[in-house]
Every structure is written in C-alpha cells, then in structure tokens.
Z-matrix of the N, CA and C atoms (Angstrom, degrees):
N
C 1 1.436
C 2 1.510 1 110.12
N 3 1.453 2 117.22 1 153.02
C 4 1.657 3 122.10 2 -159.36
C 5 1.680 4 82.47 3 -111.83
N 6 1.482 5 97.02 4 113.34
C 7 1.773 6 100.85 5 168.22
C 8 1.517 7 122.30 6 -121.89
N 9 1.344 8 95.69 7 46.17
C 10 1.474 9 110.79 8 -177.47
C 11 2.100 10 83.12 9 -120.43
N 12 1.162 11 95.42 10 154.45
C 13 1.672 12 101.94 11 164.07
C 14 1.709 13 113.85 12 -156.44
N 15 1.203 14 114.67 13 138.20
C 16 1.182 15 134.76 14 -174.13
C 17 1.590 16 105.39 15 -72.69
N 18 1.619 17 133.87 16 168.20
C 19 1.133 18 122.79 17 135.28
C 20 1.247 19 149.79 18 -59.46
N 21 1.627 20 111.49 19 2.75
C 22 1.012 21 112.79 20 178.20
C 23 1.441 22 110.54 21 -111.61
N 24 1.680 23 121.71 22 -20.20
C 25 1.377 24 110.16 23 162.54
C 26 1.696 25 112.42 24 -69.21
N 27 1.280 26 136.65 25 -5.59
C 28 1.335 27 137.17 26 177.86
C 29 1.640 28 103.65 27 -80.59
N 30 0.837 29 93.63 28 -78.76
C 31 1.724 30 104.03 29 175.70
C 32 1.676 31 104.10 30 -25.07
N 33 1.112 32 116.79 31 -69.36
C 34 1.463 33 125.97 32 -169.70
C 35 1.276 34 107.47 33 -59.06
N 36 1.397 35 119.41 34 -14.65
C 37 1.599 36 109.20 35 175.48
C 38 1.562 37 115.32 36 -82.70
N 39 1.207 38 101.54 37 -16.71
C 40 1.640 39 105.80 38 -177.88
C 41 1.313 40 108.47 39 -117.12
N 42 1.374 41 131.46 40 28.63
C 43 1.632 42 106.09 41 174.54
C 44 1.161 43 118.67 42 -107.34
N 45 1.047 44 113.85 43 148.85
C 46 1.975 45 117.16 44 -149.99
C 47 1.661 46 102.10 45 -83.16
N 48 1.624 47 119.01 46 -15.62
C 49 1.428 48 97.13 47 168.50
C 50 1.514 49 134.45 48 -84.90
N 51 1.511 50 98.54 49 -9.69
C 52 1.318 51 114.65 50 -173.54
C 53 2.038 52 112.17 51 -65.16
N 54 1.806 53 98.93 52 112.46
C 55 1.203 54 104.70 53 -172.61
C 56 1.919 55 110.25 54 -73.80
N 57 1.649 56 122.85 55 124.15
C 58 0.690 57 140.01 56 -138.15
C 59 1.551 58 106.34 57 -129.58
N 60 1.717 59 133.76 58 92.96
C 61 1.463 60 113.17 59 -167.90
C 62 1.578 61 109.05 60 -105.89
N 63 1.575 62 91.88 61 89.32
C 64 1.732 63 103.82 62 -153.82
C 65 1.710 64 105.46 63 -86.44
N 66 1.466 65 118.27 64 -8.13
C 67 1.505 66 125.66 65 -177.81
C 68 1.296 67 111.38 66 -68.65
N 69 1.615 68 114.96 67 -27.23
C 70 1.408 69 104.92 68 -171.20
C 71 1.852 70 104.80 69 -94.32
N 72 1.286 71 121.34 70 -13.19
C 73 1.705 72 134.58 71 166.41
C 74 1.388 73 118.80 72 -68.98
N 75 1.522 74 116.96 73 7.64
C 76 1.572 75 143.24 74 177.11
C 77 1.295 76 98.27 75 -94.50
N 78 1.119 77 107.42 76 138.89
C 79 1.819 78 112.76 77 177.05
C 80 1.771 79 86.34 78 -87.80
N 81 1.370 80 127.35 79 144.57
C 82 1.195 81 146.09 80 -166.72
C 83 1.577 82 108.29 81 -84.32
N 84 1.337 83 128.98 82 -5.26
C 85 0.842 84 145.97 83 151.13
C 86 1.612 85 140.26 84 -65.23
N 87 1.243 86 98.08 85 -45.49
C 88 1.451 87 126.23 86 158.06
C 89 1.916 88 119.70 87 -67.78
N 90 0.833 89 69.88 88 -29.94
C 91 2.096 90 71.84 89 -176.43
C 92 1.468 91 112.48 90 -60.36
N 93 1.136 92 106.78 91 131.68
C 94 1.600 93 106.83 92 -177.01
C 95 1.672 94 114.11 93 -100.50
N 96 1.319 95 146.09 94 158.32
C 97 1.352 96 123.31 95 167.78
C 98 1.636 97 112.02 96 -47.77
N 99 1.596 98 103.83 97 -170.33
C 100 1.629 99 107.79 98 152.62
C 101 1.126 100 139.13 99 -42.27
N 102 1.426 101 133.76 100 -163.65
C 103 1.311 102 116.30 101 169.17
C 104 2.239 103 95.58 102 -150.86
N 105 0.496 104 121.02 103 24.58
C 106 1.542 105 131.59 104 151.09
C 107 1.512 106 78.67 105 5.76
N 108 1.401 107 124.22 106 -107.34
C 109 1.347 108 138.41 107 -165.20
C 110 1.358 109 127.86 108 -89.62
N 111 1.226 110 146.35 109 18.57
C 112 1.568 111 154.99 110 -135.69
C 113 1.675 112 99.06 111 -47.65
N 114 1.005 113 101.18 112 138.75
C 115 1.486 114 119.34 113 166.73
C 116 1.816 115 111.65 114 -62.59
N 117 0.771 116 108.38 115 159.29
C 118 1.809 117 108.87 116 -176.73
C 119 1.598 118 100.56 117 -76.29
N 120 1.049 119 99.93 118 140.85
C 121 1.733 120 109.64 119 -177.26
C 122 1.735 121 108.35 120 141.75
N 123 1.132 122 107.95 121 158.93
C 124 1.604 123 117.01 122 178.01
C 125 1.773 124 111.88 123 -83.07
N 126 1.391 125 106.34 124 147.62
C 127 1.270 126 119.26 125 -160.82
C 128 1.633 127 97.38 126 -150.39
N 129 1.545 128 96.41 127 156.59
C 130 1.534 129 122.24 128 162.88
C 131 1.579 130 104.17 129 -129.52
N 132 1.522 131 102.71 130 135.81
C 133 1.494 132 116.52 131 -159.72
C 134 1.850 133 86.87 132 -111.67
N 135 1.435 134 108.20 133 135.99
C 136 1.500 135 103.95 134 156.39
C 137 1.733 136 100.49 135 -127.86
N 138 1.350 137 103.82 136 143.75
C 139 1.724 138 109.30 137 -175.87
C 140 1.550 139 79.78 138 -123.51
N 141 1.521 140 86.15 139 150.88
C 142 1.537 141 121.57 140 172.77
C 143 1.645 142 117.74 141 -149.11
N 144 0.912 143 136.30 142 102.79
C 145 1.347 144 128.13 143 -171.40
C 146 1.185 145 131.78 144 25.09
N 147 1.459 146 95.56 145 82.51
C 148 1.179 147 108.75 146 -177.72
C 149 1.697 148 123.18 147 86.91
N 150 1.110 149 111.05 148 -23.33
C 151 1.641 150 129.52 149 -162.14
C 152 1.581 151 104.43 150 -118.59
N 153 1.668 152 91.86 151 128.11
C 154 1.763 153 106.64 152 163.89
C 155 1.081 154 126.43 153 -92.53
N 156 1.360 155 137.27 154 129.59
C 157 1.423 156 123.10 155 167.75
C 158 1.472 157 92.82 156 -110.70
N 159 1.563 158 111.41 157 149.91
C 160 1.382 159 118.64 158 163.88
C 161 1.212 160 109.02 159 -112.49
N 162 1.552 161 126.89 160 148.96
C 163 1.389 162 157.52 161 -134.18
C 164 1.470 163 116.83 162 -143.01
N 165 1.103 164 109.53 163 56.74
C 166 1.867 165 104.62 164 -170.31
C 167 1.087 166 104.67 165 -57.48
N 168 1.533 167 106.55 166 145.83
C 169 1.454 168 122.32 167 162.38
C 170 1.118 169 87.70 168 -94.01
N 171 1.719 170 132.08 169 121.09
C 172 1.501 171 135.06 170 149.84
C 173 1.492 172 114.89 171 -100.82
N 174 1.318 173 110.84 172 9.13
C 175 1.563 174 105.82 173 -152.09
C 176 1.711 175 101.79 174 -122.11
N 177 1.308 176 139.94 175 136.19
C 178 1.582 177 127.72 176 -158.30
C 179 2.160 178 95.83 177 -74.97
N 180 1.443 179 105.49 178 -24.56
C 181 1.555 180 106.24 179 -179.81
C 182 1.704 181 99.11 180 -129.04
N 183 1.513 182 124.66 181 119.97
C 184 1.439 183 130.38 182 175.80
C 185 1.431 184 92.96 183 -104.33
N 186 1.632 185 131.10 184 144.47
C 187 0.981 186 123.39 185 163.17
C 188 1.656 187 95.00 186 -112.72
N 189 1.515 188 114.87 187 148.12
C 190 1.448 189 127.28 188 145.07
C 191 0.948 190 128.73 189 -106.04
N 192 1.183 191 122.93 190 138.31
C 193 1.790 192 129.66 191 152.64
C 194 1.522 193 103.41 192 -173.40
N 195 1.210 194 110.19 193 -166.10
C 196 1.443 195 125.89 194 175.27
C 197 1.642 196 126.02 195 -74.79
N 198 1.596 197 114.53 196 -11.03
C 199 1.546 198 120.05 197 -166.65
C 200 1.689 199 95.58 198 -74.34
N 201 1.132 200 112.42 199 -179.60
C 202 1.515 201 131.95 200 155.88
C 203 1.564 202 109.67 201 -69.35
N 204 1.472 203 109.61 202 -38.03
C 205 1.667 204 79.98 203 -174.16
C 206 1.642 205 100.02 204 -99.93
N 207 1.344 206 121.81 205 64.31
C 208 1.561 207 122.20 206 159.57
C 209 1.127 208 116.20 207 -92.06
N 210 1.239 209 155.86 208 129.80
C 211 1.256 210 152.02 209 151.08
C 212 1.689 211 120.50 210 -45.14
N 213 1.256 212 95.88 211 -34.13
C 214 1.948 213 107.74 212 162.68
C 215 1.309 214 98.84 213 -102.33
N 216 1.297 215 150.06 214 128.72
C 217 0.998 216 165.72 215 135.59
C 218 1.835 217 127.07 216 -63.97
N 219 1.258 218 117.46 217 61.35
C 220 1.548 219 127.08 218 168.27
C 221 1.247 220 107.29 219 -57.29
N 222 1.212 221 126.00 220 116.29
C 223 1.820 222 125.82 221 129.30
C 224 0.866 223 124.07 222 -95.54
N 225 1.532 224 106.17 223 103.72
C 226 1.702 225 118.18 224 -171.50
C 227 1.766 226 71.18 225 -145.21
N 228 1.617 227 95.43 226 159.22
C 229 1.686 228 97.57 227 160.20
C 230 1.508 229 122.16 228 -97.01
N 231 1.620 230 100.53 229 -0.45
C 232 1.400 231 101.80 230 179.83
C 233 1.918 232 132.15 231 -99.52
N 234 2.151 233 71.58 232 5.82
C 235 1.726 234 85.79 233 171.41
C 236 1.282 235 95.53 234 -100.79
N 237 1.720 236 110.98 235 143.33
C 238 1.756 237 120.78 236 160.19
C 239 1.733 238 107.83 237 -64.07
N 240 1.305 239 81.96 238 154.83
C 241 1.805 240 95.51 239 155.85
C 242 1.376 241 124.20 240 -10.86
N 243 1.822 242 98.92 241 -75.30
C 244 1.126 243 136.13 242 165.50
C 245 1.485 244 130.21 243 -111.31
N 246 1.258 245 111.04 244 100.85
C 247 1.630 246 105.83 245 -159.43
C 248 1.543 247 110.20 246 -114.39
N 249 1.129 248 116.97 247 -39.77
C 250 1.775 249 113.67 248 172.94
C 251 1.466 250 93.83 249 -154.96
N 252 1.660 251 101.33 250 173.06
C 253 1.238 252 112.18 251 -176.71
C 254 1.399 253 101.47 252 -144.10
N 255 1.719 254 140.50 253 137.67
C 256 1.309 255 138.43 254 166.75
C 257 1.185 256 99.88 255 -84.68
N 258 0.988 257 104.40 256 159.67
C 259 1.396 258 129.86 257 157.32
C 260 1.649 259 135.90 258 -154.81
N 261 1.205 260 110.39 259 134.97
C 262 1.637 261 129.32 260 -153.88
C 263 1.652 262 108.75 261 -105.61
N 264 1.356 263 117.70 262 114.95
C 265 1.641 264 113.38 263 -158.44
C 266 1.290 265 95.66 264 -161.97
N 267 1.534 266 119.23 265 136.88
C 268 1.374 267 125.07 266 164.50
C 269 1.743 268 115.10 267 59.47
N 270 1.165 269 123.36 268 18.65
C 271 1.841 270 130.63 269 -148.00
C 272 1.331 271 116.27 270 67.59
N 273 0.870 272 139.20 271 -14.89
C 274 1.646 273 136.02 272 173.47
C 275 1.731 274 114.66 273 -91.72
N 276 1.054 275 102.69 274 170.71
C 277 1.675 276 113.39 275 -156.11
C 278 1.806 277 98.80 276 -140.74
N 279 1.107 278 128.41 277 121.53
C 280 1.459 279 130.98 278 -167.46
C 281 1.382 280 99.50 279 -151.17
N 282 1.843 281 95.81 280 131.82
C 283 1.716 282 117.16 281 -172.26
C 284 1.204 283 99.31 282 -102.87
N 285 1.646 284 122.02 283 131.05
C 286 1.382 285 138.55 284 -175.84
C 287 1.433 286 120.75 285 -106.90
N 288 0.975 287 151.19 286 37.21
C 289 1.878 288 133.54 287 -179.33
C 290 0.855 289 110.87 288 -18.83
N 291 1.663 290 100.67 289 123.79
C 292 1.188 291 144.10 290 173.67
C 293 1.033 292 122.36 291 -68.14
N 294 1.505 293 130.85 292 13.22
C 295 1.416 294 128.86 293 -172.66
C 296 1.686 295 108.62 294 85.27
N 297 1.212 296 95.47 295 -4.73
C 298 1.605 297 85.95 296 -179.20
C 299 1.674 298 134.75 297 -37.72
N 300 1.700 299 117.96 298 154.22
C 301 1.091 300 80.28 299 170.64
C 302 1.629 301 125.41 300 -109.60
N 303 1.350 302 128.82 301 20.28
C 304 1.360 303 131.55 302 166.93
C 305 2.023 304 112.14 303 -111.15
N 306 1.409 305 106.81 304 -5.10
C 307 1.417 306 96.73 305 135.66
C 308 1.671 307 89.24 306 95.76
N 309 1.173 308 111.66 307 151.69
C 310 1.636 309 131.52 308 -170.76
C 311 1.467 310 118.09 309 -114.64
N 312 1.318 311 123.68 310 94.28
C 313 1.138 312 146.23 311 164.01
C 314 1.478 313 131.53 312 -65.11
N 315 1.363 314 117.33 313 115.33
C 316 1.968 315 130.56 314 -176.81
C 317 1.432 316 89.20 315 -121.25
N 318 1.491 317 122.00 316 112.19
C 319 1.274 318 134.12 317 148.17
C 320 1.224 319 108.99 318 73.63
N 321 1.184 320 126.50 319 15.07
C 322 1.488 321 140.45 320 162.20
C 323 1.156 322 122.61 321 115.34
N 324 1.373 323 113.95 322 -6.51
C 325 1.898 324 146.90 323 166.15
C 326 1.657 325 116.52 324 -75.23
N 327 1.158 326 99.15 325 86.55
C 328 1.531 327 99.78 326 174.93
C 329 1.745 328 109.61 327 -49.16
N 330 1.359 329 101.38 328 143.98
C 331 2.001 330 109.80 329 -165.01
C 332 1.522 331 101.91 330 -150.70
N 333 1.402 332 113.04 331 150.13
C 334 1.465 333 144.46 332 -174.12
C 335 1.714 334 89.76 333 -96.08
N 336 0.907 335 114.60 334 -67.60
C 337 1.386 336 131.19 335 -171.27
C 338 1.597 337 125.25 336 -144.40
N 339 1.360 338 118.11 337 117.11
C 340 1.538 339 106.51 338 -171.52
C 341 1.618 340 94.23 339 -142.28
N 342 1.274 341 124.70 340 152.65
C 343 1.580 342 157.19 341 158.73
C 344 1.672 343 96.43 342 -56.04
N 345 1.388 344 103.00 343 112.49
C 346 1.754 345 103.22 344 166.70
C 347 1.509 346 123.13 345 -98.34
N 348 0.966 347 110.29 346 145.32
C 349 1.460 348 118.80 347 -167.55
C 350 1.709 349 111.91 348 -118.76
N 351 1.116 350 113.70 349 167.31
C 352 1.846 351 109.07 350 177.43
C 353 1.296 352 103.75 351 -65.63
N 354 1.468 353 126.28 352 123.59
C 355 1.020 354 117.48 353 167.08
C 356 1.380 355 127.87 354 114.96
N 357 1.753 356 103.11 355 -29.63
C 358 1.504 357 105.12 356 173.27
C 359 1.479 358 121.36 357 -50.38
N 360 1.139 359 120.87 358 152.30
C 361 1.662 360 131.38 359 160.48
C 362 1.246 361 126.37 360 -95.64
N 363 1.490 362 106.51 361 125.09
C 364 1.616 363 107.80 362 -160.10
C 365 1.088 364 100.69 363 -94.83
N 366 1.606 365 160.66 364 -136.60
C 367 1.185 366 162.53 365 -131.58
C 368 1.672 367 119.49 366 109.48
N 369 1.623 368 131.35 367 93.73
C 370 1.118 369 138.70 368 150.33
C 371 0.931 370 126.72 369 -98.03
N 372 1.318 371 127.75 370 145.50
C 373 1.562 372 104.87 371 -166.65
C 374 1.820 373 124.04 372 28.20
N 375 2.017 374 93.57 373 -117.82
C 376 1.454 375 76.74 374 -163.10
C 377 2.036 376 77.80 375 -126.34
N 378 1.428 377 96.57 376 59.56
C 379 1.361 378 120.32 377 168.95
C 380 1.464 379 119.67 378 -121.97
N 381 1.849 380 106.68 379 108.37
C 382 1.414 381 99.72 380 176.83
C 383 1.549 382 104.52 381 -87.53
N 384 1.151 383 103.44 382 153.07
C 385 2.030 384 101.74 383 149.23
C 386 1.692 385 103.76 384 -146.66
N 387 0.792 386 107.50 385 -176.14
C 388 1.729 387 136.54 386 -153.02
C 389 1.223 388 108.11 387 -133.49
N 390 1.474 389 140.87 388 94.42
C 391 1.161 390 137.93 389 -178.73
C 392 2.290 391 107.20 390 -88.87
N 393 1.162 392 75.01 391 129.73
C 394 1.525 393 79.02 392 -170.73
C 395 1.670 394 120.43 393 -130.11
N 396 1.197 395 109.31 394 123.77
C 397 1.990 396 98.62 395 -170.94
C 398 1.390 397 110.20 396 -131.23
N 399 1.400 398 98.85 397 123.19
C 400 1.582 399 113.99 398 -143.70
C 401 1.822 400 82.28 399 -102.24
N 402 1.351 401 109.82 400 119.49
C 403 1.725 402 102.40 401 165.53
C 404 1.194 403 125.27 402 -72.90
N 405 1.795 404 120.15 403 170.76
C 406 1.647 405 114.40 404 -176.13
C 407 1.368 406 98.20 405 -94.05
C-alpha cells in the first residue's frame, strides 16, 4: 500500500463534483431499502443515482473498511481493510480512523476523530455517505 499522498490525491477525495458509483462498493448485504420515512435512530446514507440506501448504525461500535471483519463492508480500493470505526455513546455518535492509509474525511476536513452531526459528509476513499440522526 502507497502511504505517502500528494495534494492532489487529497483534494480528489473530497470534491463534491466528482461522479462516484459507490452502491455497487456496498457489500449487498448491507444495503438497506429507501428511506421515504426512517424510523428514529442514527444512519449512514449512501446516494447513487438518484437512489438512497439507508445504513443503520444498530451497533454501539460499527467498523468500516474493506476487510471481512467490517461490519460496513466497502469495495472501493481506496478504503483500507480497516478504515474508521463509529461509535455511539452517551447520545452522540463519533467517527474514528482506523489508521487508514488515504485517511477519513468530515465535511471535507480530513479527522483522527470527530463528533457527528445531522448531516455531515463522510468521505472514504472514493466513498461518500451522509450521516443522518433521525430523533424519536
């Protein structure tokens, strides 16, 4: 793995025009229907043309990356093994990097660890999602 990065592989991981066909880098297992109405609870949104899938976090620690033992399952090559991990504590929800090596992005700010909010934009590789927390 190349763990050196340029400014231009950084940049390119976060720019919002870059068309991205991130539904099929979902393990098919993981995909949830639409979300028309979501039930109250925290979520990761992935859009793909036109189409939402919602992503419950049911679990107090979700790990992502590309390995087998992820609980999110990305195939992208620009997600690690092990690339971040959420975590759900006290009512709040906080995104961790995993050591990755192209690095974990909130709102276009590469982060070690950051506090998620409705709405933030996540960025793995060349995987967006949408963290979203629907109240009861």
């Amino acid at each position: 793995m190349n763990t050196t990065t340029d400014s231009s592989t950084t940049t390119a991981a976060f720019e919002p025009t870059e068309a991205v066909d991130a539904l099929p880098r979902i393990e098919r297992d993981a995909r949830g229907g639409g979300f028309d109405r979501p039930a109250p609870g925290r979520f990761l949104v992935l859009e793909d043309a036109g189409e939402r899938q919602l992503l419950p976090l049911s679990r107090p620690v979700t790990h992502i990356g590309r390995g087998f033992g992820a609980d999110l399952q990305l195939e992208d090559p620009g997600v690690s093994r092990r690339h971040a991990i959420v975590t759900q504590r006290r009512g709040r929800a906080r995104i961790l990097d995993d050591r990755s090596a192209n690095g974990t992005f909130v709102n276009g700010r590469r982060v070690v660890e950051a506090e998620l909010q409705d709405g933030d934009v996540i960025v793995l590789g060349q995987v967006v999602l949408q963290y979203v927390d629907v109240p009861a």
